[in-house]
The first five atom37 places (N, CA, C, CB, O) and aatype in JSON, in Angstrom:
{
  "aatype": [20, 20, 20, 20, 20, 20, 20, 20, 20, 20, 20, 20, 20, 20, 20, 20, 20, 20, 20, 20, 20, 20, 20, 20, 20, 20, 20, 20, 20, 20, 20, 20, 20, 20, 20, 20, 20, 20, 20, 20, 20, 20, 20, 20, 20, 20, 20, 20, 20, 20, 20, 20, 20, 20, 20, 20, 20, 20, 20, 20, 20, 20, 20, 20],
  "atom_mask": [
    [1, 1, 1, 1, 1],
    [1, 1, 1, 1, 1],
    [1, 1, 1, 1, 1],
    [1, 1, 1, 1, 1],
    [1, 1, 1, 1, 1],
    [1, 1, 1, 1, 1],
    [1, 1, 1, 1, 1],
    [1, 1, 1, 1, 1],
    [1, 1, 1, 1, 1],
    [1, 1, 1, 1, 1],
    [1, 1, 1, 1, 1],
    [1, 1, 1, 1, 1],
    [1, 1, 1, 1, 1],
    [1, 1, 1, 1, 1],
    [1, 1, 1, 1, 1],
    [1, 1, 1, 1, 1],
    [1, 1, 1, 1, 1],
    [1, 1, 1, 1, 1],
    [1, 1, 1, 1, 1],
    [1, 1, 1, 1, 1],
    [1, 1, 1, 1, 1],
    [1, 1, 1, 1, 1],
    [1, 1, 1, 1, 1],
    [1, 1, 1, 1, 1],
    [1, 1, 1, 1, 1],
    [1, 1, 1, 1, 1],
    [1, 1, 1, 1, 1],
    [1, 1, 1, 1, 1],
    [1, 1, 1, 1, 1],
    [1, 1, 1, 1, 1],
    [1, 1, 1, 1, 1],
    [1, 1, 1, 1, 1],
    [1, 1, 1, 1, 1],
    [1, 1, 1, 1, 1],
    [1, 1, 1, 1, 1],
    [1, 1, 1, 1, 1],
    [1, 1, 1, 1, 1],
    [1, 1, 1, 1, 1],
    [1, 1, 1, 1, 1],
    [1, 1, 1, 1, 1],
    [1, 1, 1, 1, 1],
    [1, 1, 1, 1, 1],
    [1, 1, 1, 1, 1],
    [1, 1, 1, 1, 1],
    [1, 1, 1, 1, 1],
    [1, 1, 1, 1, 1],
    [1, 1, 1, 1, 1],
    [1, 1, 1, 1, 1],
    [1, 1, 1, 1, 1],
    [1, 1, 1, 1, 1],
    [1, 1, 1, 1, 1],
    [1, 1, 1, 1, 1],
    [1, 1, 1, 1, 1],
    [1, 1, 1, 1, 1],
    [1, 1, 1, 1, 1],
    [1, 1, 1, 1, 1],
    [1, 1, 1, 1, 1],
    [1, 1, 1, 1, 1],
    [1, 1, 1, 1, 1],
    [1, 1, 1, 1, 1],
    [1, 1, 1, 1, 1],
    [1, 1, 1, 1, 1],
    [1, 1, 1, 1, 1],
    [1, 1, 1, 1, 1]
  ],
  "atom_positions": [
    [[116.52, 138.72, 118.29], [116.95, 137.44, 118.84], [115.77, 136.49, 119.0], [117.64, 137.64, 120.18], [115.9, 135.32, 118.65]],
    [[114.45, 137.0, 119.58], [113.73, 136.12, 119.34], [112.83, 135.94, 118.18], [113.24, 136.07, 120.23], [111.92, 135.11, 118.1]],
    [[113.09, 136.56, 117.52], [112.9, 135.9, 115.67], [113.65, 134.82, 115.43], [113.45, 136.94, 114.35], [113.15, 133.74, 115.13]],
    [[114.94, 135.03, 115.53], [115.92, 133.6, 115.26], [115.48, 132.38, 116.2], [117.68, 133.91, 115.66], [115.67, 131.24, 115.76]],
    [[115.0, 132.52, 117.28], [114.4, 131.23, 118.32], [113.55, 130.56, 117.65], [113.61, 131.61, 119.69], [113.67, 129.35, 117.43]],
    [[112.47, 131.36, 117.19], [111.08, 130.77, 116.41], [111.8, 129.99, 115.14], [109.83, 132.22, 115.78], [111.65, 128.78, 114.98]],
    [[112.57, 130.77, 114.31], [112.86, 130.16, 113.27], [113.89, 128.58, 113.5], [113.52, 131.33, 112.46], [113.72, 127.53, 112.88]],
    [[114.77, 128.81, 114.42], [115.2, 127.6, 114.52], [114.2, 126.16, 115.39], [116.51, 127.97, 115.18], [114.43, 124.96, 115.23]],
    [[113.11, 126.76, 116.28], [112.31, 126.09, 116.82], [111.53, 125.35, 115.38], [111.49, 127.01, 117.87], [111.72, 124.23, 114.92]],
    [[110.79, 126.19, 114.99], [110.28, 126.01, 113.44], [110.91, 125.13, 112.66], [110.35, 127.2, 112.65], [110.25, 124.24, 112.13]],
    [[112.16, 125.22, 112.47], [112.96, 124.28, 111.23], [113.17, 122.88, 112.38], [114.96, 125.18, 110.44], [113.08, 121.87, 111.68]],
    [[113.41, 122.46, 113.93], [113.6, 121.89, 114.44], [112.0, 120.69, 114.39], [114.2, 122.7, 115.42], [111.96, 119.46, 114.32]],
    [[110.92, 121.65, 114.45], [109.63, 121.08, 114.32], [109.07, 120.56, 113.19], [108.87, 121.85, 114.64], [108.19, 119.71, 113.06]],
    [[109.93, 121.39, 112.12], [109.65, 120.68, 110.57], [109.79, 119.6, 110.6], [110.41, 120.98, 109.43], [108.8, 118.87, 110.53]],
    [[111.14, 119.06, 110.72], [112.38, 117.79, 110.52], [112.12, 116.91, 111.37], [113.96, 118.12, 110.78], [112.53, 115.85, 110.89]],
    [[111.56, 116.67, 112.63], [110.38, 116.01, 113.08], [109.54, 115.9, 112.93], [110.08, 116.03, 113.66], [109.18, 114.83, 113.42]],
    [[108.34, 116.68, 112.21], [107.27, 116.31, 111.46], [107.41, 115.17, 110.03], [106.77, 117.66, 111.07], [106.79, 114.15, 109.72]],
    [[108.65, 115.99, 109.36], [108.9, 115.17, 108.17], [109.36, 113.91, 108.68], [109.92, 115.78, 107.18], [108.67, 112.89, 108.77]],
    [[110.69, 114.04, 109.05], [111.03, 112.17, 109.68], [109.99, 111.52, 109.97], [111.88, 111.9, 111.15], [109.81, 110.59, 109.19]],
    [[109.25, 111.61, 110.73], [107.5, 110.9, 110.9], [106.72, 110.67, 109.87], [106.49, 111.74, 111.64], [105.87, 109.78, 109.93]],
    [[106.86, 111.37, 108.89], [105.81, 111.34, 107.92], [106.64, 110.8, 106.93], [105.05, 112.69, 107.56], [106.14, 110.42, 105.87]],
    [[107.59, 110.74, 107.09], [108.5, 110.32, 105.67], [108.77, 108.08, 106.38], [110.9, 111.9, 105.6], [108.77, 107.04, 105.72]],
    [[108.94, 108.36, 107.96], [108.84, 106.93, 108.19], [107.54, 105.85, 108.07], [109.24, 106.88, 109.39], [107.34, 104.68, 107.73]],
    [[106.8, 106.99, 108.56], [105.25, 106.15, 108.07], [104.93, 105.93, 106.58], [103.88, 107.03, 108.57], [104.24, 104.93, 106.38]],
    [[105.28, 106.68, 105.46], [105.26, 106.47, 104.24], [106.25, 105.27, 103.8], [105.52, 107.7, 103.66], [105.74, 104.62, 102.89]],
    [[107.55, 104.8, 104.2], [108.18, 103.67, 104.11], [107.39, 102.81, 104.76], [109.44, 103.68, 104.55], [107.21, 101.84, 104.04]],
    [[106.83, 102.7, 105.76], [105.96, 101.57, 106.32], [105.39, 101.15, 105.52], [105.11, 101.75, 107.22], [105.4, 99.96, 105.23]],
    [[104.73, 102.05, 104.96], [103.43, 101.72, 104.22], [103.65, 101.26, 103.39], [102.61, 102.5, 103.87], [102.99, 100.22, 103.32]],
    [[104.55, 101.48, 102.2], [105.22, 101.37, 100.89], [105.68, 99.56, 101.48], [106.76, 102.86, 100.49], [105.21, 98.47, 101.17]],
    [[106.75, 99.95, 102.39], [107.02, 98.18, 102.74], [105.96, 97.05, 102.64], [107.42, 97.99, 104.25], [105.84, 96.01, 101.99]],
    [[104.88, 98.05, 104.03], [103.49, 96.55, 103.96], [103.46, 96.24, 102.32], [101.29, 97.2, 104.59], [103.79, 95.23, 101.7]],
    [[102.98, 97.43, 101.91], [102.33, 96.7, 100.13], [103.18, 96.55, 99.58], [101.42, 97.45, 99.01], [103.02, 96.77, 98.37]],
    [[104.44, 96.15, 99.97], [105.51, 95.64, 99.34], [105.69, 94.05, 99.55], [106.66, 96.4, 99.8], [105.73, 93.2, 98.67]],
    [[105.79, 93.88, 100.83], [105.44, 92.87, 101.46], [103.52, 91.95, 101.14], [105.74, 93.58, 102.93], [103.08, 90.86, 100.74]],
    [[103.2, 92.73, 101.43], [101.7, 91.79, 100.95], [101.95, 91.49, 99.87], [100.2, 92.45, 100.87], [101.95, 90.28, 99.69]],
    [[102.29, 92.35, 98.63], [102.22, 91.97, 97.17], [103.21, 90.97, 97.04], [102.48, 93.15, 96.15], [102.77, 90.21, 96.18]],
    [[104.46, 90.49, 97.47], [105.26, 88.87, 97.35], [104.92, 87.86, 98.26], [106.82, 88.9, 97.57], [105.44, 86.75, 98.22]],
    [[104.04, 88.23, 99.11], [103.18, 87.13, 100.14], [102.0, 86.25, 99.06], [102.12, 88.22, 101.62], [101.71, 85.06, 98.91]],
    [[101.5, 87.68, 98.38], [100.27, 87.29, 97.53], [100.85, 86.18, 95.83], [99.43, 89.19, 97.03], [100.23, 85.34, 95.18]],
    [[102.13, 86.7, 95.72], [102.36, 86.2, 94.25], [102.79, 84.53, 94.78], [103.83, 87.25, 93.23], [102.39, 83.48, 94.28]],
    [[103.59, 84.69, 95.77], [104.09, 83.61, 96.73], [103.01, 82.41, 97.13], [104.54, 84.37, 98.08], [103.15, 81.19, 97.14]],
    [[101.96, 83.17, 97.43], [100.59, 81.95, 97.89], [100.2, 81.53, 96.32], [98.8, 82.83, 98.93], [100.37, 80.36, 95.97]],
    [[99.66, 82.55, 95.37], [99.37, 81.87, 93.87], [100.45, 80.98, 93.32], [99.17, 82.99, 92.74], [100.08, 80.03, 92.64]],
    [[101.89, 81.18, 93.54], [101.99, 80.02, 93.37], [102.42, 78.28, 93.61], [102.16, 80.36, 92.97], [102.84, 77.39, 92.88]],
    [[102.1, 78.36, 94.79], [101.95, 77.92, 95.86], [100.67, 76.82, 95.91], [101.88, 79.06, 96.67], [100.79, 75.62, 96.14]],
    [[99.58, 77.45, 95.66], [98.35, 77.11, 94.9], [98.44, 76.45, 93.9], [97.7, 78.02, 94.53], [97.73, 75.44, 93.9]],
    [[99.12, 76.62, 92.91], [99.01, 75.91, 91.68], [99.97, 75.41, 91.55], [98.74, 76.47, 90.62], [100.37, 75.34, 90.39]],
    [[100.72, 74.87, 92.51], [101.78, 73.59, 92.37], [101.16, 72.73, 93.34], [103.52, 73.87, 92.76], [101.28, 71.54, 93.1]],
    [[100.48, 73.05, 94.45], [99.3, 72.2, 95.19], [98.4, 71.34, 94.41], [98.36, 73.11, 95.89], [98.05, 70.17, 94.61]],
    [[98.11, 72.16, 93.51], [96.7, 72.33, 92.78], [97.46, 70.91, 91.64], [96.21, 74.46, 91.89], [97.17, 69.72, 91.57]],
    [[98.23, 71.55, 91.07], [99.14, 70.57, 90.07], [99.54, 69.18, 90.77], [100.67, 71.37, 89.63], [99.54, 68.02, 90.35]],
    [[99.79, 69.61, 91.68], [100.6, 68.01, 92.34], [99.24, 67.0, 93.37], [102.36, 68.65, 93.9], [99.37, 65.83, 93.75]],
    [[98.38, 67.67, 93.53], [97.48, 67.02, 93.86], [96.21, 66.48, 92.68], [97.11, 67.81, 94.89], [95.37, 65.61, 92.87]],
    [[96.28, 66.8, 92.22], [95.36, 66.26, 90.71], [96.4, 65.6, 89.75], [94.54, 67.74, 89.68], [96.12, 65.48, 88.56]],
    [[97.33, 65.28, 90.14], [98.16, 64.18, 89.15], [97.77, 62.86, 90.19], [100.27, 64.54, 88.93], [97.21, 61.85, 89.77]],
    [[98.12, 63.04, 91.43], [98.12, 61.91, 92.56], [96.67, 61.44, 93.24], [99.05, 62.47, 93.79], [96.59, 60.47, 93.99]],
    [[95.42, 62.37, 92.83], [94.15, 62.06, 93.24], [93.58, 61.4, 91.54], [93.27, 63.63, 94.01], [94.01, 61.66, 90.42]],
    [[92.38, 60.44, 92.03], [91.89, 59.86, 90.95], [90.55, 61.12, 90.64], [91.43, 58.09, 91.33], [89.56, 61.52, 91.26]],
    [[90.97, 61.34, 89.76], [89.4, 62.83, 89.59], [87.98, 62.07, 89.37], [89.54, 64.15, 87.68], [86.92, 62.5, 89.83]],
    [[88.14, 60.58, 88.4], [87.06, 59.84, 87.85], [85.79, 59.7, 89.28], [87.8, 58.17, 87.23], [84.57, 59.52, 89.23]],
    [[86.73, 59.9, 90.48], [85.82, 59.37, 91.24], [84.94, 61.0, 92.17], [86.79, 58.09, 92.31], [83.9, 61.09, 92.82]],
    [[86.0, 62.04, 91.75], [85.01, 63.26, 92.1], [83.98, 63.44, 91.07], [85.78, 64.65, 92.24], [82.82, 63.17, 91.37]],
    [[84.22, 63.81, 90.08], [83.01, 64.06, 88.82], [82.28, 62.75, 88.84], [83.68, 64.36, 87.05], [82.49, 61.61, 89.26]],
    [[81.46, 63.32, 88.31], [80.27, 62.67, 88.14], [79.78, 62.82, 86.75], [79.33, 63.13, 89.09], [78.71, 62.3, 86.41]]
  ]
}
């Protein structure tokens, strides 16, 4: 009988270890899921800035 305790304690301690480790691995996967369409999102973002402000600025007078 107390063989079967350990073993169900054991499988009870697994499945809480894993759920934890399996939720922190979605975290993680999310962040760099999330950073990586933050990041594509700012580039282009940038270059419609970048585009729409150098049609409407005179450049002749930055260069030299």
């Amino acid at each position: 009988m107390s063989r079967t305790l350990w073993i169900v304690l054991g499988v009870i301690v697994s499945v809480a270890i894993a759920w934890f480790v399996v939720d922190l691995v979605f975290s993680v996967v999310w962040f760099v899921v999330k950073l990586a369409i933050v990041a594509v999102v700012a580039v282009v973002v940038f270059f419609a800035l970048r585009s729409w402000l150098g049609r409407s600025g005179d450049r002749r007078e930055v260069e030299r």
